[in-house]
C-alpha positions as CSV (number, residue, x, y, z in Angstrom):
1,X,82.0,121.6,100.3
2,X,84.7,119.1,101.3
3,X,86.5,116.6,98.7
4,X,86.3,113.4,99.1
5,X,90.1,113.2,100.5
6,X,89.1,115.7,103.5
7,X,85.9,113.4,104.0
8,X,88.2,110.2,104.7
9,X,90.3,111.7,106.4
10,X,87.7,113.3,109.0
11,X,86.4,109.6,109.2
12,X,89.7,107.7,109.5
13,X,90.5,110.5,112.8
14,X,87.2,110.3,114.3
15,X,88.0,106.2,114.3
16,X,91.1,106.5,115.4
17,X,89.7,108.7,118.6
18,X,86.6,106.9,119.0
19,X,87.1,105.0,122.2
20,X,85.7,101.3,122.2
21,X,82.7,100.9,123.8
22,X,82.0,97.5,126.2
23,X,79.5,96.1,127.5
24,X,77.5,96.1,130.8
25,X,79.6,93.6,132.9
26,X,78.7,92.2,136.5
27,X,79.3,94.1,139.4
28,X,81.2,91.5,140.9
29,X,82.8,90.4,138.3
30,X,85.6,92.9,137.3
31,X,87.8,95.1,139.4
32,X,87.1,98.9,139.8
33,X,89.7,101.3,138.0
34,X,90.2,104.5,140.0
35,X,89.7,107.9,138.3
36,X,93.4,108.4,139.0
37,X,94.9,105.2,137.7
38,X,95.9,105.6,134.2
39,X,95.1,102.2,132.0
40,X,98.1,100.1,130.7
41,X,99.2,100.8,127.2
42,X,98.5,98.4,124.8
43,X,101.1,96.7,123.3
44,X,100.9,96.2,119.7
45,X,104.2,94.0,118.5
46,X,102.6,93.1,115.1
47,X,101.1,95.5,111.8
48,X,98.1,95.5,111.1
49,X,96.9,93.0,109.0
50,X,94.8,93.6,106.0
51,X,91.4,92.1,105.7
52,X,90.2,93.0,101.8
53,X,91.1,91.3,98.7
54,X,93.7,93.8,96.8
55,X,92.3,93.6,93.2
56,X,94.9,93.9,90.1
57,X,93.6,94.7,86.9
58,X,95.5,93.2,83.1
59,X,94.9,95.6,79.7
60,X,94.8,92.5,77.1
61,X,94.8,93.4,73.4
62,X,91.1,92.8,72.0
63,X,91.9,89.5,70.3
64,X,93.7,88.5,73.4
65,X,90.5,89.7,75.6
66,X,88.1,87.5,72.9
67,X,90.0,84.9,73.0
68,X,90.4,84.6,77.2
69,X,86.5,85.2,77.0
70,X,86.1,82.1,74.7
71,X,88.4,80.1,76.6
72,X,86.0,81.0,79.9
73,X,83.1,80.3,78.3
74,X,84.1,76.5,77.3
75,X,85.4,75.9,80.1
76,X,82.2,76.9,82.5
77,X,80.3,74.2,79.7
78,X,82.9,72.0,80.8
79,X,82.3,72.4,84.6
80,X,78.3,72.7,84.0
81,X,78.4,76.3,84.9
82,X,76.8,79.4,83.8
83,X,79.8,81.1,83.3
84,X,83.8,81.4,84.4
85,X,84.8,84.7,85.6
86,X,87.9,86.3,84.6
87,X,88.5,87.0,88.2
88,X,88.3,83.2,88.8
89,X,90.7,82.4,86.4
90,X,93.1,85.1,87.2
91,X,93.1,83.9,91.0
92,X,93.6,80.4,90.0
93,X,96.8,81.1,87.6
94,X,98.2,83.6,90.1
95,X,97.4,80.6,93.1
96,X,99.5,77.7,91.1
97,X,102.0,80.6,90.0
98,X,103.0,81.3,93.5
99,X,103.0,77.3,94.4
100,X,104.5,75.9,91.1
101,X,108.4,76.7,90.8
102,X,108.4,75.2,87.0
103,X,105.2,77.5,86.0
104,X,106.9,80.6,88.2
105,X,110.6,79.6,86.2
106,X,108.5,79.4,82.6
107,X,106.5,82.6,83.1
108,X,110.0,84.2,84.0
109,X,110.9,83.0,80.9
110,X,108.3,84.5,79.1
111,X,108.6,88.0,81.0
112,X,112.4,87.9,79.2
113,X,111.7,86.6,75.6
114,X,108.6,89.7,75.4
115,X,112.2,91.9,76.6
């Protein structure tokens, strides 16, 4: 039986050698390749760029946790919603974090006072 590393790794080669299939084209309308001539490289000049949300996680201290849950839960009656997510919240204070030098300089701040 294989672990699950040696499973993901089998995968992530057999992509990696899997050639790209196309489809059924015209006859007329692309040039024939010669069994000889070797296709150009491709170029690649840029890294690949992720595609999936990196998630983060926070350990809170229980009275913290309650009170960020009470917090969510008046503020989805504010907005006429079922409920505000943690992750919603999280992703809109890390959003005006990264475009808000004043909110980046006070949490700064904070990070040194808690030193």
């Amino acid at each position: 039986m294989s672990s699950a590393a040696d499973r993901i790794k089998a995968n992530a080669e057999r992509l990696r050698t899997k050639t790209p299939t196309r489809p059924a084209a015209a006859v007329d309308s692309e040039p024939t390749v010669s069994a000889t001539e070797a296709p150009a490289p491709r170029q690649s000049t840029a890294a690949a760029v992720r595609q999936k949300n990196v998630r983060r996680t926070v350990d809170l201290s229980p009275a913290a946790h309650r009170a960020l849950d009470a917090w969510q839960s008046q503020a989805a009656e504010r907005l006429g919603l079922a409920r505000v997510t943690g992750q919603q919240v999280l992703a809109a204070l890390v959003d005006r974090l990264l475009n808000d030098p004043e909110l980046a300089e006070r949490v700064i701040q904070a990070i040194s006072a808690d030193r």
